[in-house]
Structures are given as C-alpha cells and as structure tokens.
N, C-alpha and C positions, 0 to 999 in steps of 0.2 A: 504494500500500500504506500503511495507516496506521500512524503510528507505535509503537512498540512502549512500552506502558505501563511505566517506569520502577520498579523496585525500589522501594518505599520507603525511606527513609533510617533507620535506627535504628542509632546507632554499638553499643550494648552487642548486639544482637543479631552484627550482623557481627564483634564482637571476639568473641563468645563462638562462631560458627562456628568463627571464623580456630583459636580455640585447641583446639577439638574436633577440624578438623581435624588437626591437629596434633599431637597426642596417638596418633590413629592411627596416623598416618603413621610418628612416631618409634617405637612399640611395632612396627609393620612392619618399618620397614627399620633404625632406628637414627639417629644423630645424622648419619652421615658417606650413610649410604643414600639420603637424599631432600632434594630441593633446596625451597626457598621457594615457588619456579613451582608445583613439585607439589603442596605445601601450598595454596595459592593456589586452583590447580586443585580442591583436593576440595572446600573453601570455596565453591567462586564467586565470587571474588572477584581482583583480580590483586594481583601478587607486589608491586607500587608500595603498596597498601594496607597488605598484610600487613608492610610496613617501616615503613608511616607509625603503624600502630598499637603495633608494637614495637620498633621501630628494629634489630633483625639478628634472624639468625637464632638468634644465641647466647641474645639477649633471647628472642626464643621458645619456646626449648628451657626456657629457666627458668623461664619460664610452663608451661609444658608438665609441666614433673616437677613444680613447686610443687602443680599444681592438679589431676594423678594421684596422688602419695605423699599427701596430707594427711587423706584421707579412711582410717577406723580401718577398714581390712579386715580384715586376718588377728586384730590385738591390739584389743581394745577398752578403749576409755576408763576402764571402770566393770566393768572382769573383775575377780568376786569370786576366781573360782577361775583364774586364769593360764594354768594346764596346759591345762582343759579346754576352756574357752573359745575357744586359740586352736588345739589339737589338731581340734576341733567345726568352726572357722571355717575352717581350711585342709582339713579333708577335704574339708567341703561344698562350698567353694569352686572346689575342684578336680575334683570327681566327673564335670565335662562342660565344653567351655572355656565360660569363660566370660566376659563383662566384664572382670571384675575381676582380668585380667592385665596391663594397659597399664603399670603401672607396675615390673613384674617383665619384659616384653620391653622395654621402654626400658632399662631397668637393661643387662640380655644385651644386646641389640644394639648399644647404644653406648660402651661399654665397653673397643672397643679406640680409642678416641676421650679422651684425656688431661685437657683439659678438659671433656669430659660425664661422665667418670668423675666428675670435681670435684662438678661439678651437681649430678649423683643422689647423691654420697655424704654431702654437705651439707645436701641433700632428706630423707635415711633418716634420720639422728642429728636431724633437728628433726621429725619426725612421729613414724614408729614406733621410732627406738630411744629418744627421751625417754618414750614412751609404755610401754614395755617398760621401761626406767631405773624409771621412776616406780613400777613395782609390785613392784620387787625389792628386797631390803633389804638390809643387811649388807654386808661389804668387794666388792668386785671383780663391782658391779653393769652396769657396763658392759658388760666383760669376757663378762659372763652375757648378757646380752641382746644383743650380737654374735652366741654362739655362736646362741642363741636364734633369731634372724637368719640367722644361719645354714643351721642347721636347715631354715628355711620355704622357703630360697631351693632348696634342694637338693633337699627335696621338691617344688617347682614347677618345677623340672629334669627330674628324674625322669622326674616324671608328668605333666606338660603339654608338654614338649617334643621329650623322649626319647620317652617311652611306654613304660616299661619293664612288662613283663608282671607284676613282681608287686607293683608297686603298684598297679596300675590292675585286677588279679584278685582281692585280697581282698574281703570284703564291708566296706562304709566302719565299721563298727561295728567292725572287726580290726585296721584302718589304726586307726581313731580312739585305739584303745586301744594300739596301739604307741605312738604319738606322746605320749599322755599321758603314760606312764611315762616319756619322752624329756625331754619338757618339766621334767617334776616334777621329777627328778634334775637340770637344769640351773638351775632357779629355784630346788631345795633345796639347792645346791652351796655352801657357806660358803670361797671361798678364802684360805689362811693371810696 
C-alpha cells in the first residue's frame, strides 16, 4: 500500500483551525464541557499540537473569546444613531440562528466556570462595552452601556435559546421598534 500523502505543513492555517475549532466547541458545550482531545479532534489535529501552539487550554479559551467578542456585531463602530443600529443588528441577527452567536453561548455556557467568567468578562469591556462607552456621553456611561448589554444579552436568551413565543411571533419591524424605544431611553438616560 502506498504511503499516505502527508498534510502539508502551514502552521497559520493549522492555528487558525485549532482556534475555529475551538470556538465551537466552547459556544457548544462551555469552558468546563469539552476537553482539548475534543478540540483536537474537530481540528484534525492532536491534543500534543493544540498545546504546542497554545500552551493550555486556558490559553485557548482566551484565544477563543479574544477572536469571537472582537468582531462589532450587535454595536457598530460608526453607529450614527445607537438605538437603531443596534435595535436593527440584534433583530436581524436573531431572526434565525445564526453564526453570530458563538460569543453569546461561550458567555452562557461557561459561566458557571470562575475563571472563564474572568475571560469573557475582560473580552466584553475591551470590544463591545468600550465600543458602547464610546458612543455614550454624559455621567454614568458605563453604567449605561452594561445595562445596554444587558439588554442584548437577554434578548439573545429569550429568543435564541429559550424561544419564547412572543419574541420570536412579532413581525421583526415590532421587535425592532420595541427595542428602539428601549435602547433610546437607556443611551438618553442622564444619571445624577
């Protein structure tokens, strides 16, 4: 039998596997739900690599939420109008599952996990809540953009995980317009 033609070697490709899968994996099952081997596993690659390119699985995982939270889903970089933008991005977003939940089931799933809590919470105040910070003005911008946060996370509850019938029964133009009002009042909030 002849031998079996050799994978090419490209380390950035096999790193960018290792962290894709990865990514899955944690939005599946959580930080505490899935071991290395099984990351390894969805890779192709073995669990000896996947340590040599990250050195633990901690290191992974912070690869893992670094490179899910960074990208502007819900809040955009460059939202004129805050409310609507991000009222617009979480209906649509939500309307059927899609992608663009990995960083919201990492969040949930690992969560009863003290140190991944650390993780993603460290993850969320350097992407979307500076990104949210930044478009709020006046005292207790923070504060706002938590709740703000809030907000999206509870809607992504809701309706992507729950399935509650009357989020997921409006038509997204009814959702959209709840949310607005939602948002507007919590970005127009001046606290004393």
């Amino acid at each position: 039998m002849p031998p079996e033609t050799p994978r090419p070697r490209n380390a950035t490709a096999t790193r960018n596997a290792i962290l894709a899968a990865a990514v899955d994996k944690f939005a599946e099952a959580g930080y505490d739900g899935v071991g290395v081997r099984e990351i390894a596993g969805a890779a192709g690659v073995t669990a000896m690599l996947v340590n040599r390119y990250f050195g633990s699985k901690e290191q992974l995982f912070v690869e893992a939420v670094e490179t899910s939270f960074a990208p502007a889903t819900y809040v955009a970089d460059d939202a004129t109008d805050l409310a609507t933008t991000t009222a617009a991005a979480l209906v649509g977003r939500t309307a059927e599952q899609t992608e663009g939940m990995a960083p919201f089931l990492i969040m949930l799933r690992s969560s009863s996990n003290a140190r991944a809590t650390e993780i993603v919470r460290d993850a969320i105040e350097r992407h979307v809540g500076k990104r949210l910070t930044r478009h709020l003005t006046g005292p207790g911008r923070a504060v706002r953009a938590d709740v703000l946060l809030s907000v999206i996370s509870g809607v992504l509850l809701m309706r992507q995980v729950v399935g509650t019938r009357a989020l997921n029964a409006p038509s997204s133009d009814q959702l959209q317009d709840v949310l607005e009002v939602v948002f507007d009042a919590i970005v127009g909030t001046q606290p004393a």
